[in-house]
N, C-alpha and C positions, 0 to 999 in steps of 0.2 A: 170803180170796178163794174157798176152796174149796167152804166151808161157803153163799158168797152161791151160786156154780153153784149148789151141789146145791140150794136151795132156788128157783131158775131151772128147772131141769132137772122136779122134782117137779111142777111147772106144767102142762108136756108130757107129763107121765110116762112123762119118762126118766131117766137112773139114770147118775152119773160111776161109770165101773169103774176108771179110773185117770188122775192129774191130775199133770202137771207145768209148773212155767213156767222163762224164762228170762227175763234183763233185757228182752228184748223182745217174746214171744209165749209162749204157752202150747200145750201139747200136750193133748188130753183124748181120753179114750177115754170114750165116750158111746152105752149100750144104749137105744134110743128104737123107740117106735111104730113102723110102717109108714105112718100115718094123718099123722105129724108131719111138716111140710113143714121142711129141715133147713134153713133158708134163714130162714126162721120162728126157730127154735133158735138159731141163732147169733146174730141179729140182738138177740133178748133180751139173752141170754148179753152180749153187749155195751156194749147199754144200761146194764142195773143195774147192771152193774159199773162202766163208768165213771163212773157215778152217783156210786154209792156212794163209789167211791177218790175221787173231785173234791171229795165233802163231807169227808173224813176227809184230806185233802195238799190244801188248797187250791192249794199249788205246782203241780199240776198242769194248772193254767185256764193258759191259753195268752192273753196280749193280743189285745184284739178285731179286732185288725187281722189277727191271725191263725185259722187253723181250727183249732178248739176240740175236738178230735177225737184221742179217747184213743191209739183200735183202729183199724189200718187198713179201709177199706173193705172189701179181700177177705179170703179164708179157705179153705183147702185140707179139704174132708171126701171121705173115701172110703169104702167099704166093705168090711169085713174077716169076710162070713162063710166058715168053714167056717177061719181060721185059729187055731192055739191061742189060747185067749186069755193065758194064761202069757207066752206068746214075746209079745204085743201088747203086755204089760204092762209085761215087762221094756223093750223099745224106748222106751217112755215113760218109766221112770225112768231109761234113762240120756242121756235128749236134752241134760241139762246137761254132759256129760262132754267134756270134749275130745279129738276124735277124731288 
């Protein structure tokens, strides 16, 4: 999954600095443009990959009675300059942990 981001991300040119997922969502940490509308990005970011998982897990096509829809519609991004990026980093890889 990581390697389809980064080649999503490269499109925009921007750049995964740190990527984790869980059974249900994924955390990324994503250095992009000013110019990059992040709204834009994400919505990629979710296409091809649901794309891509639906050709490789056909189990994941949902009956047509149902909506066919990997990724939730929202998405939480914010902005994190001027914090270390180490401390970002870490946060991200331990979003699997049980707190």
């Amino acid at each position: 999954m990581k390697s389809l981001m980064d080649k999503v991300c490269a499109d925009f040119e921007a750049e995964i600095v740190e990527f984790n997922g869980e059974q249900d969502h994924v955390h990324l940490l994503v250095n992009y443009p000013p110019k990059v509308a992040i709204s834009k990005l994400v919505n990629s970011l979710k296409a091809v990959s649901s794309r891509k998982l639906k050709q490789h897990l056909p189990e994941l096509h949902k009956p047509a009675y149902m909506k066919d829809a990997l990724w939730s519609p929202s998405y939480f991004a914010g902005s994190v300059g001027g914090a270390p990026l180490e401390v970002l980093k870490r946060y991200i890889e331990q979003q699997d942990r049980r707190h």
